[in-house]
Backbone as JSON Lines, residues from 0, in Angstrom:
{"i":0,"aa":"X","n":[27.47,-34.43,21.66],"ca":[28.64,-34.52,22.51],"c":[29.83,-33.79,21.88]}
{"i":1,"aa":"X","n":[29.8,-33.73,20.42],"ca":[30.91,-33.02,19.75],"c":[31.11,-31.45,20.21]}
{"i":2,"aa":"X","n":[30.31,-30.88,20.7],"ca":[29.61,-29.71,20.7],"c":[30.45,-29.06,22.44]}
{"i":3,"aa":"X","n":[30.2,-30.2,23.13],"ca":[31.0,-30.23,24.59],"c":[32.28,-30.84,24.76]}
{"i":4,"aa":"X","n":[32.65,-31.74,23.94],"ca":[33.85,-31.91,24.13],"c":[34.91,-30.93,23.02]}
{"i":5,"aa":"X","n":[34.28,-30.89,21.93],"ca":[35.38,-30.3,20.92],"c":[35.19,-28.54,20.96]}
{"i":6,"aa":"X","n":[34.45,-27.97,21.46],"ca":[33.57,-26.76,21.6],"c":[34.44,-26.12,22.72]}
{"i":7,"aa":"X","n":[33.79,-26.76,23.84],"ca":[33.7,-26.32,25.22],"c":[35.36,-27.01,25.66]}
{"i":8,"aa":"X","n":[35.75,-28.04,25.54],"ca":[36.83,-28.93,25.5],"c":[38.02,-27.82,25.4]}
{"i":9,"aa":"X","n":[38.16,-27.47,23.7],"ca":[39.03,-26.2,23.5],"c":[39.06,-25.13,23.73]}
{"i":10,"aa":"X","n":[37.89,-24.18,24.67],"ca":[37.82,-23.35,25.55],"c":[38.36,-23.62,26.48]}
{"i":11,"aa":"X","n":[38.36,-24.36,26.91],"ca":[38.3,-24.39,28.27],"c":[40.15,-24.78,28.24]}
{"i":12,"aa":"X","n":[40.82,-25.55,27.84],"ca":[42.27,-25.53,26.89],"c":[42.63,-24.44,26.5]}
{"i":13,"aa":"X","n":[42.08,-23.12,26.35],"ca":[42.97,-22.13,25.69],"c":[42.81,-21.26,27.05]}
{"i":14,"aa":"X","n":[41.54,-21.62,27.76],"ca":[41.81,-21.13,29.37],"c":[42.89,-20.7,29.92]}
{"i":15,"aa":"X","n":[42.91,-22.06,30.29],"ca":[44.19,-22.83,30.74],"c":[45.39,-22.23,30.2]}
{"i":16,"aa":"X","n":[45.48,-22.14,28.82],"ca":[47.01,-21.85,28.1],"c":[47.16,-20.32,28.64]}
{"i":17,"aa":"X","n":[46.33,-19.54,28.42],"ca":[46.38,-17.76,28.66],"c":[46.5,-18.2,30.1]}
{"i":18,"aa":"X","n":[46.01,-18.86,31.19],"ca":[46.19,-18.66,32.72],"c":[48.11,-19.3,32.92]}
{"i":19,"aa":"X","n":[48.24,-19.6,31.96],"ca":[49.51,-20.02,32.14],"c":[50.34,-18.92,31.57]}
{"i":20,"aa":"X","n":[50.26,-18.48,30.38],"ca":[50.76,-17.17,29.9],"c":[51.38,-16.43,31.28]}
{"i":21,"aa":"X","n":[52.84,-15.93,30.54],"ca":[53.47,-15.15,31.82],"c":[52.18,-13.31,31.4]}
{"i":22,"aa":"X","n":[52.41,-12.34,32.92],"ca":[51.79,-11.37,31.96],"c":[52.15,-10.42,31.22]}
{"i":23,"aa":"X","n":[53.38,-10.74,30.68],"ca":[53.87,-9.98,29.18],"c":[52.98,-10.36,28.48]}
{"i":24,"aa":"X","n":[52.93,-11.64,28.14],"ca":[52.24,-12.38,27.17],"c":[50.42,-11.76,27.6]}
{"i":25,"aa":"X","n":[50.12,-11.4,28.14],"ca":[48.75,-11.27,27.93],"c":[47.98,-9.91,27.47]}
{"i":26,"aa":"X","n":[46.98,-10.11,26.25],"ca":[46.5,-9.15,25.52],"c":[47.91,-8.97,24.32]}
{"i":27,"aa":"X","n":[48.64,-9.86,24.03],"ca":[49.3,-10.31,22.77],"c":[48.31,-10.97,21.97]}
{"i":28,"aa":"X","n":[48.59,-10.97,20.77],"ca":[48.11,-12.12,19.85],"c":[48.73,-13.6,19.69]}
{"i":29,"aa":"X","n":[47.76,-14.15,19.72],"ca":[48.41,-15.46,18.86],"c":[48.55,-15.95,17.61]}
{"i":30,"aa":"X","n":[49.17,-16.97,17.1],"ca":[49.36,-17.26,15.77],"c":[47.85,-17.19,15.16]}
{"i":31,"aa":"X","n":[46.79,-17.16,16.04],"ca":[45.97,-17.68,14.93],"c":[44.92,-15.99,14.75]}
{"i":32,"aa":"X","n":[45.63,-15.16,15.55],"ca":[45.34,-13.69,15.8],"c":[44.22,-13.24,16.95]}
{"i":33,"aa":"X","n":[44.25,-14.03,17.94],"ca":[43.45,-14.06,18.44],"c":[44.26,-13.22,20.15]}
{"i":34,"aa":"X","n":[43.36,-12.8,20.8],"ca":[43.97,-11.92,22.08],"c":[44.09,-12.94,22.99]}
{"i":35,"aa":"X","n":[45.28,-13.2,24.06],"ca":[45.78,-13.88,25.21],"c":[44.71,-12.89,26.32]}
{"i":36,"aa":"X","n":[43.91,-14.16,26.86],"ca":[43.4,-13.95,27.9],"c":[41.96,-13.24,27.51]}
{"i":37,"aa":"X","n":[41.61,-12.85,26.52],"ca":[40.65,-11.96,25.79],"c":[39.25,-13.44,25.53]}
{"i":38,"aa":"X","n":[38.42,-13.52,26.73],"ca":[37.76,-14.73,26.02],"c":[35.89,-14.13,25.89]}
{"i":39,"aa":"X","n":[35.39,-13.96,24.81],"ca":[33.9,-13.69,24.83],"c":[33.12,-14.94,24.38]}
{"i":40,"aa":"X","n":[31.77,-14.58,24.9],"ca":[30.44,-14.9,24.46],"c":[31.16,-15.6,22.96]}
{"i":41,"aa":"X","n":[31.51,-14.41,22.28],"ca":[30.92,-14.57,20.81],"c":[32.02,-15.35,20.28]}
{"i":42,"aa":"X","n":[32.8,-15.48,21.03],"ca":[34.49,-16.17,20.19],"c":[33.83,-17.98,20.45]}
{"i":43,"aa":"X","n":[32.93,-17.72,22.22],"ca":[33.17,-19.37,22.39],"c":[32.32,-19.84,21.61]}
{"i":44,"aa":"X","n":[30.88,-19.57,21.24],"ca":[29.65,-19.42,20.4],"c":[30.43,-20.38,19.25]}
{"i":45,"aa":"X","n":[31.44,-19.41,18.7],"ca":[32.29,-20.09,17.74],"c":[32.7,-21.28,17.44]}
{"i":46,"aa":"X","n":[33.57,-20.96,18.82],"ca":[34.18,-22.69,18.83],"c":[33.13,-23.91,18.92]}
{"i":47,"aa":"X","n":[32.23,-23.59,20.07],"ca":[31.26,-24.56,20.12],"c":[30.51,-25.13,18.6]}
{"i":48,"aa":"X","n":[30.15,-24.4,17.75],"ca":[29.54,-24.34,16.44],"c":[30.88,-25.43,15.41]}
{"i":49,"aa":"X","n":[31.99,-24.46,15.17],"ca":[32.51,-25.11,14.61],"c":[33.89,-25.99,14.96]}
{"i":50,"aa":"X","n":[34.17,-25.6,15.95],"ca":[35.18,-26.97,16.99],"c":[34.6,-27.63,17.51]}
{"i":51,"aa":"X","n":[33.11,-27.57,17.9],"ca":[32.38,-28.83,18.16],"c":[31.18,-29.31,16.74]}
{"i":52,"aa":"X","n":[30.46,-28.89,16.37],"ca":[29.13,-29.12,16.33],"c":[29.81,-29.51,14.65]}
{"i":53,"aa":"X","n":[30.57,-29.24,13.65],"ca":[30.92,-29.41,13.09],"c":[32.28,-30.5,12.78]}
{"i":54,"aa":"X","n":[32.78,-29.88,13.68],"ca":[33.79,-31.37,13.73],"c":[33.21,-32.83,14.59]}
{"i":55,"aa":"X","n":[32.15,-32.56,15.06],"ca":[31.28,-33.63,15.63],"c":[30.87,-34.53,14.75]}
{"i":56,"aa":"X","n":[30.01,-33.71,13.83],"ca":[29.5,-34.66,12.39],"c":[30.61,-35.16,11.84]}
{"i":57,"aa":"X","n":[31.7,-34.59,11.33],"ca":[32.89,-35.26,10.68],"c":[33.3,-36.23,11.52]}
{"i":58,"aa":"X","n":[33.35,-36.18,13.2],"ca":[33.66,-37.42,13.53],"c":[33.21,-38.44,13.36]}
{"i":59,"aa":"X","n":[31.67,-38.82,13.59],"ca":[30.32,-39.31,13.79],"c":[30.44,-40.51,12.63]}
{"i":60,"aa":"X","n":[30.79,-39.07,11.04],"ca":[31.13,-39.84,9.75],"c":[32.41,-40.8,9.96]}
{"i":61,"aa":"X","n":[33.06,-40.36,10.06],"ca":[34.92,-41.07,10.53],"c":[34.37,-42.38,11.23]}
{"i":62,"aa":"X","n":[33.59,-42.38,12.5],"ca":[32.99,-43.42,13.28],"c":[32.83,-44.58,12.24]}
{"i":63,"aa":"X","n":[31.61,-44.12,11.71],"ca":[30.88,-44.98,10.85],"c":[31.74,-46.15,9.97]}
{"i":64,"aa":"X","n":[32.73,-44.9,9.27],"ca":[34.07,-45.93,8.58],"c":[34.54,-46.27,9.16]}
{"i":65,"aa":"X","n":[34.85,-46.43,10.27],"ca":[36.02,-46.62,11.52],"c":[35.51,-48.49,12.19]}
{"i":66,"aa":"X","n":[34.17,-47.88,12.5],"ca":[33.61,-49.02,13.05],"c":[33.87,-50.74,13.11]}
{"i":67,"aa":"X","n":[33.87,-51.09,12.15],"ca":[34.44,-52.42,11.77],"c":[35.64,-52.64,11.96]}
{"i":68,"aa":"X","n":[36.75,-52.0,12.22],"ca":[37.88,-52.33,12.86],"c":[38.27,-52.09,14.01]}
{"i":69,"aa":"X","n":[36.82,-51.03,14.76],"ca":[37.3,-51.28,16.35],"c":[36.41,-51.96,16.61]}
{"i":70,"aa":"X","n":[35.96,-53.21,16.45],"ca":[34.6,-53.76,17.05],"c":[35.49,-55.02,18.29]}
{"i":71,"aa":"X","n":[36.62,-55.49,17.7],"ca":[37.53,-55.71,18.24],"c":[37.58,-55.32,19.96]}
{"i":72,"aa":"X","n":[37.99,-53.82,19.72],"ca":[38.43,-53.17,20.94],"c":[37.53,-53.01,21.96]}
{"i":73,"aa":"X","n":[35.73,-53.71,21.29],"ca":[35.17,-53.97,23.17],"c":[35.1,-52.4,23.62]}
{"i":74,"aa":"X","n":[35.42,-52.54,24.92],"ca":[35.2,-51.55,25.75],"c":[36.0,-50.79,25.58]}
{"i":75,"aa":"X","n":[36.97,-51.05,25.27],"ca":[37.72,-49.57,24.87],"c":[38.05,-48.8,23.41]}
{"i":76,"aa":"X","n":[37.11,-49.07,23.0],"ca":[36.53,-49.33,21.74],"c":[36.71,-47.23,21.4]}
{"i":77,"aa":"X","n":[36.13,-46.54,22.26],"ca":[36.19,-45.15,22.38],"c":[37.23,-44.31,22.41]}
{"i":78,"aa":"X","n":[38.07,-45.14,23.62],"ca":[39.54,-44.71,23.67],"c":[40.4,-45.34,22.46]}
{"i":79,"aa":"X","n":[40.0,-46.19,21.38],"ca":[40.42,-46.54,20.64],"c":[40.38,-45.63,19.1]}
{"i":80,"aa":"X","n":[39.21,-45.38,19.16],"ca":[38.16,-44.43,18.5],"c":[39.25,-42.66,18.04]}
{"i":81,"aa":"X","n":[39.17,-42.64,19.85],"ca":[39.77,-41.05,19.91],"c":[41.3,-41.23,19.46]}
{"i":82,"aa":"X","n":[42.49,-42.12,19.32],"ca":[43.81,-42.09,19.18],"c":[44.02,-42.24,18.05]}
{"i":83,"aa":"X","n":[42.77,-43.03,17.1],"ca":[42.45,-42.62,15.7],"c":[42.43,-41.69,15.11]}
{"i":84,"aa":"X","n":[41.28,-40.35,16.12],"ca":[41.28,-39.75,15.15],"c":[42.42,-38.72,15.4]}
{"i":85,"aa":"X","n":[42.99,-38.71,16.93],"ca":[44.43,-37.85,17.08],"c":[45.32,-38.54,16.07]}
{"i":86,"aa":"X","n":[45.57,-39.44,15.85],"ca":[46.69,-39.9,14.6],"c":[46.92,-39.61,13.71]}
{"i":87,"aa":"X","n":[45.45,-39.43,13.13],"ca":[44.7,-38.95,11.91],"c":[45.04,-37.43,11.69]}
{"i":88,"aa":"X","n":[44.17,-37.1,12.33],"ca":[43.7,-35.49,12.61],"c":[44.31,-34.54,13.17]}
{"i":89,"aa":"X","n":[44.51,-35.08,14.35],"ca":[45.31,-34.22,14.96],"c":[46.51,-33.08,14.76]}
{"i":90,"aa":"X","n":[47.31,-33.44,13.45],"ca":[48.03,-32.52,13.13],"c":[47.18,-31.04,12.92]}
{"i":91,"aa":"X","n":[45.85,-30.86,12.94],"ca":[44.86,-29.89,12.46],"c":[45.01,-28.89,13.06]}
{"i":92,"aa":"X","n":[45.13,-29.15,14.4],"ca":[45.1,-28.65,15.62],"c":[46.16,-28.36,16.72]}
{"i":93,"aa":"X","n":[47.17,-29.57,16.53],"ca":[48.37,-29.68,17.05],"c":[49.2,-29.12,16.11]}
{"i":94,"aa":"X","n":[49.66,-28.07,16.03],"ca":[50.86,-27.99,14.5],"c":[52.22,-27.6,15.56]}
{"i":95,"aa":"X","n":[53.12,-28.92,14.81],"ca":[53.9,-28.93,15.11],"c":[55.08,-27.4,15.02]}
{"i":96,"aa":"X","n":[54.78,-26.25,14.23],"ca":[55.67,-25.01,14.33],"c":[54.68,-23.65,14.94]}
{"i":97,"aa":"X","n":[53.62,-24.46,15.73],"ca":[52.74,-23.56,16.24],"c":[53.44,-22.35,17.16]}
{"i":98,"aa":"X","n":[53.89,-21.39,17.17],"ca":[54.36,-20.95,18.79],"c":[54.07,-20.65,19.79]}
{"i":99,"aa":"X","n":[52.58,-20.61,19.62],"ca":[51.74,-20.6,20.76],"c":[52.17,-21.7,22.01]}
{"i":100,"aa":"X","n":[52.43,-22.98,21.68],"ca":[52.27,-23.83,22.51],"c":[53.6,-23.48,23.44]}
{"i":101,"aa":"X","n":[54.63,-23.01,23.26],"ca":[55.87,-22.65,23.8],"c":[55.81,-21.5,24.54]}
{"i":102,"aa":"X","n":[54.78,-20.55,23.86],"ca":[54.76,-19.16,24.41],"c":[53.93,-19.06,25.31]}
{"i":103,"aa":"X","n":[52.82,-20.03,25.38],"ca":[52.02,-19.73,26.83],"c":[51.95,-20.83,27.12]}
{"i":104,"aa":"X","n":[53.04,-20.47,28.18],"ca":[52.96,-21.6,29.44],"c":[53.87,-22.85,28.79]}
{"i":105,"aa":"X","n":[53.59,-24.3,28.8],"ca":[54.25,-25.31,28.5],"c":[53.78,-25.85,27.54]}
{"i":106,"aa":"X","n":[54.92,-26.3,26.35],"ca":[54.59,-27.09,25.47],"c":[53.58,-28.31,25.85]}
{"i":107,"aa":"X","n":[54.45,-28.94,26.94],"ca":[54.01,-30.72,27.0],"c":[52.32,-30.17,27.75]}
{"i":108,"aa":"X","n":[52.53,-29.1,28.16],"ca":[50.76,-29.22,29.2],"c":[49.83,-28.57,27.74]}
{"i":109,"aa":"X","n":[50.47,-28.13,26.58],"ca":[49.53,-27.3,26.14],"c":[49.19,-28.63,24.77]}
{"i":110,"aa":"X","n":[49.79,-29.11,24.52],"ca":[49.86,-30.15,23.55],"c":[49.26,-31.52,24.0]}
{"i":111,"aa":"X","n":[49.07,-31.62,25.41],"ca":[48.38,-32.61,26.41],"c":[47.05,-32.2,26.15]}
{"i":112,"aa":"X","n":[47.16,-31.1,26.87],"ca":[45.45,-30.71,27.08],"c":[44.58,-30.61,25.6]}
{"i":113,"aa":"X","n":[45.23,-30.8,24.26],"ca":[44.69,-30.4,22.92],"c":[44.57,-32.25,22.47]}
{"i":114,"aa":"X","n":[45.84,-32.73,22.98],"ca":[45.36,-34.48,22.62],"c":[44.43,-34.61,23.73]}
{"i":115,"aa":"X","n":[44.41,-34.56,24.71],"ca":[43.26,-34.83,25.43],"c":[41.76,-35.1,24.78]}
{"i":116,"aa":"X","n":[41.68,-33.51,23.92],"ca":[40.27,-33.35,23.38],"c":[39.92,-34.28,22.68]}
{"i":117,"aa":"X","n":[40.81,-34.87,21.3],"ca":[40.67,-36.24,20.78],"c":[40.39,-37.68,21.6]}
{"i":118,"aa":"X","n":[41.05,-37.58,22.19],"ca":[40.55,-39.26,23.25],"c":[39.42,-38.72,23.86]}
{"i":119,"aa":"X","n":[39.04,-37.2,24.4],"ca":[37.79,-37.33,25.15],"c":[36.41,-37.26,23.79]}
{"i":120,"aa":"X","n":[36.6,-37.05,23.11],"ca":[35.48,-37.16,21.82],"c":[35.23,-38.29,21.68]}
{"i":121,"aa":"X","n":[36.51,-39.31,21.54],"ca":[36.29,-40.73,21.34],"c":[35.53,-41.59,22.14]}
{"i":122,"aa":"X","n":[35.78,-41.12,23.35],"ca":[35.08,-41.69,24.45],"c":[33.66,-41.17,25.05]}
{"i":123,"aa":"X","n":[33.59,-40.42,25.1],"ca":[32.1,-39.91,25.45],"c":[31.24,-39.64,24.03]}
{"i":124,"aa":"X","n":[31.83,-39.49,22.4],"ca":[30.71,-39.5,21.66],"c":[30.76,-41.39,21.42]}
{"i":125,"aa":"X","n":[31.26,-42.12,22.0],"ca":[30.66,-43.35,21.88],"c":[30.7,-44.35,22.73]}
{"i":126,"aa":"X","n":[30.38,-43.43,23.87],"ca":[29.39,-44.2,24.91],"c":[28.79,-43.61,24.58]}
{"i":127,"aa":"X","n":[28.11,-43.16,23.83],"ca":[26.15,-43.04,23.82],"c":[25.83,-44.51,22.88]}
């Protein structure tokens, strides 16, 4: 599940950010040097591998330690799960002097759609 939500999740989020991009902004770089609107095969390959399939296992591990203090939280035990590891983690991904998030399109939608990915990991890698 790491693989589709954290993979495919942030594809599909940087979509979004370049479809928001005015089109000055497109075929610019971003902070992390990457082309606005420029999306391949081989970039998502990427993400999927190591924004999912890799940060999956690190979650999985995190879970494991985690476990005993959301046993508590029942059913929402996932959504509990994911605000963890955005609390946690999230600065990884979210950086607060990023300029990307300002430059394409909206802060609050682009910083939404990136916490999003954390609560949706939480929740669908544990409902299985």
């Amino acid at each position: 599940m790491g693989a589709l939500v954290g993979g495919v999740g942030s594809r599909i989020a940087m979509r979004i950010s370049a479809i928001m991009a005015t089109e000055a902004e497109q075929g610019t770089l971003t902070d992390a040097d990457q082309v606005v609107g420029d999306m391949t095969l081989g970039r998502t390959l990427v993400l999927i591998v190591f924004g999912g399939l890799l940060t999956g296992m690190a979650g999985g591990l995190m879970y494991s330690g985690a476990r005993r203090w959301l046993a508590d939280a029942r059913q929402l035990r996932g959504l509990a799960f994911g605000a963890l590891l955005l609390v946690s983690t999230g600065w990884s991904v979210i950086e607060r002097d990023n300029p990307d998030f300002a430059a394409l399109g909206s802060v609050t939608a682009n910083v939404t759609m990136f916490a999003i990915i954390f609560l949706a990991f939480g929740v669908f890698d544990r409902a299985q």
